[in-house]
N, C-alpha and C positions, 0 to 999 in steps of 0.2 A: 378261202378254199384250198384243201391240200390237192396238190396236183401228184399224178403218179409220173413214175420214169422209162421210155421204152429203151430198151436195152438191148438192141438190136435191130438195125437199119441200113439201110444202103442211100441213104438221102444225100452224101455229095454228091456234084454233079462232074457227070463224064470221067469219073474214075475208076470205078469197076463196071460191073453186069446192072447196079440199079439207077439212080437217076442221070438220063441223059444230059438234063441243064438247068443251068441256076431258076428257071420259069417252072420249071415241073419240082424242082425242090421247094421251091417256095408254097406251091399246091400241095405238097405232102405237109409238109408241116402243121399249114391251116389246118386241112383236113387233122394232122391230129390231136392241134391246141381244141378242136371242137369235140375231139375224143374224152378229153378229160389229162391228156399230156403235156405237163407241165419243163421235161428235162427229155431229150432224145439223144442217145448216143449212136454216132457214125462211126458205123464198124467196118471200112472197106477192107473186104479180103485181104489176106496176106496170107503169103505162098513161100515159105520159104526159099522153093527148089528153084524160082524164078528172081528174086529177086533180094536185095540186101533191107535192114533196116533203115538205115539212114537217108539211101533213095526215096525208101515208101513215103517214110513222116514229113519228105520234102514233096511229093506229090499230094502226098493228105492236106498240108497246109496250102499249097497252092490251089488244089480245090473249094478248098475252107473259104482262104481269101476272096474266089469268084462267087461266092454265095455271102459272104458276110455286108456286102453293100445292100441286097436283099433284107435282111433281117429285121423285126421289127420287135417291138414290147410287146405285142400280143402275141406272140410267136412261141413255139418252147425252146428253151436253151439247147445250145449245141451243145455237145464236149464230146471229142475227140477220142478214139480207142481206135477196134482192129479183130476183126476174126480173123484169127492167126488158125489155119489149117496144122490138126497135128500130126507130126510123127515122132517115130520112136528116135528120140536123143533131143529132142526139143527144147531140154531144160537145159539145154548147152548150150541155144543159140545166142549169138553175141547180142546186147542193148534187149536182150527178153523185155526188162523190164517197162523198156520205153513203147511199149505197145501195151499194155496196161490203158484202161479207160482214163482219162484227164479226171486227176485230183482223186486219184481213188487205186490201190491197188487190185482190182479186180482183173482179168486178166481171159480173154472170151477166145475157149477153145473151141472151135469145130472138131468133134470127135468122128472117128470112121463108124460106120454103121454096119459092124458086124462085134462080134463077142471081145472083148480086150481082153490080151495076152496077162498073166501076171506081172509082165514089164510094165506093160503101158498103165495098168492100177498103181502100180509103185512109183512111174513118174509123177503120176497124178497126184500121189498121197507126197512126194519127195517136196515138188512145187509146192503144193499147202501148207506146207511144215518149214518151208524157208523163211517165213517172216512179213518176205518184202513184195511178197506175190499171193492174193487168191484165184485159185482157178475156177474161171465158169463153164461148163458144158453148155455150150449153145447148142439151141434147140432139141433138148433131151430126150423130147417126145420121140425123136427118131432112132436115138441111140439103145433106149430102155428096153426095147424089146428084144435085144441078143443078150442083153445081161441076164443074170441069174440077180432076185431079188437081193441075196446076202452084198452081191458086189456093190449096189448103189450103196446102202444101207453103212457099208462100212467106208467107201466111198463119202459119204455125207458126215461122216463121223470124225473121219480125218481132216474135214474142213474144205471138202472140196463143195464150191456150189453149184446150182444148177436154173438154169435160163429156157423155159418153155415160151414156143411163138404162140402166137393169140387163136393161130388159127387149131389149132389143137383143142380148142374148145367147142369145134366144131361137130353137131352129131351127138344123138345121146350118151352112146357109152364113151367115146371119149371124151366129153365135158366131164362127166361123171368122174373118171378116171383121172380129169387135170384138177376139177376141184378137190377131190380126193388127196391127193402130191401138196397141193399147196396147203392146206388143213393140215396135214401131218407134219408139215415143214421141209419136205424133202424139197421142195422148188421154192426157188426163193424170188425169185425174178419171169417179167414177161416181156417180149419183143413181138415187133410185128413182126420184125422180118423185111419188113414192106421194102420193094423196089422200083415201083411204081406208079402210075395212077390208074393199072386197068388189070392183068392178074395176079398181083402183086400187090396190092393198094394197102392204106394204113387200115388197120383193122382191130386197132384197142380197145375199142368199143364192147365187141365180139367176149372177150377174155372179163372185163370189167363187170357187165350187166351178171354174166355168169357166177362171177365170184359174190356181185351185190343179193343176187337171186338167194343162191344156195346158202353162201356163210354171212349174209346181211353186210350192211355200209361201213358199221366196224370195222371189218375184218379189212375193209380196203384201204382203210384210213391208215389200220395200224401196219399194214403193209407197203405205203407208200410210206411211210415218219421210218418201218425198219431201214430200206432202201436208202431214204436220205440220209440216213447215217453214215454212207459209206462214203459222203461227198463232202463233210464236216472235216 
């Protein structure tokens, strides 16, 4: 069975805003090896205005650590990343790269939720054209609606990608509108989000049935084999 990858989580424990401890990560998990999730990445916020790199990757691991005694084969693989909050100069900031997802250049921006400047398109496009970084827009569902269509579109062109949470498949017209993004290729990736186990909870499920419904079991397949590509 191919498993898919959630690409956006808060499942360490006691490090950010989502799982308080190693007991309640370990519940997230289950809950989403039974989802059909096969790889989760932990993406604990990162601030730059608070705090350095080298600190952060040293609290990530030690989190990491108190949940890796937990872990089991039935479980989905951890690996390690970072929603890195953006601002304008960001592609300056020192060890950028070491906030990248484990084994993969990918690279998971939180974008502001209003219209981006010409700068911030051109950081965006600057970073996708370095090589040794792609960048994700996490949860894009929030950002897409101050854009003007051309921005994404050329935005995606320049190799920037883009990261929808599961709950965005929620409600007719927006399923409609996320199956729609993933069909045309403009989304390439799905996260729960989840931080949780009660408003917040894993919710893969949600995004999957939607995509099996609409574009058939194909489409999820060859969606999880593009994804694992980037961990090869």
């Amino acid at each position: 069975m191919l498993y898919v990858t959630d690409f956006h989580s808060h499942i360490l424990p006691a490090l950010d805003d989502g799982s308080k401890s190693a007991e309640e990560s370990v519940k997230m998990l289950k809950a989403l090896a039974a989802q059909g999730v096969g790889r989760v990445v932990a993406s604990p916020h990162f601030y730059a205005n608070d705090q350095r790199v080298e600190g952060f990757l040293s609290r990530r691991s030690a989190a990491f650590q108190t949940l890796k005694p937990h872990l089991t084969k039935d479980m989905p693989q951890v690996v390690l990343g970072a929603e890195l909050r953006y601002y304008e100069g960001v592609s300056r900031l020192e060890g950028l790269e070491k906030l990248c997802i484990q084994g993969s250049e990918l690279l998971l921006l939180e974008m502001p939720e209003r219209t981006w400047s010409e700068y911030v398109q051109r950081e965006l496009t600057d970073l996708a054209c370095r090589g040794r970084i792609r960048p994700v827009i996490a949860h894009v569902e929030r950002c897409l609606p101050f854009q003007r269509t051309a921005v994404a579109e050329r935005l995606a062109a320049d190799g920037v990608l883009m990261q929808m949470n599961a709950e965005a498949f929620c409600g007719f017209f927006a399923k409609s509108r996320a199956v729609k993004l993933f069909k045309q290729g403009a989304v390439q990736f799905i996260g729960t989000d989840c931080h949780n186990l009660k408003d917040r909870a894993p919710n893969m499920n949600i995004a999957l049935d939607a995509l099996r419904k609409k574009l058939g079991g194909g489409f999820v397949t060859e969606l999880a084999e593009f994804q694992n590509g980037f961990f090869e």
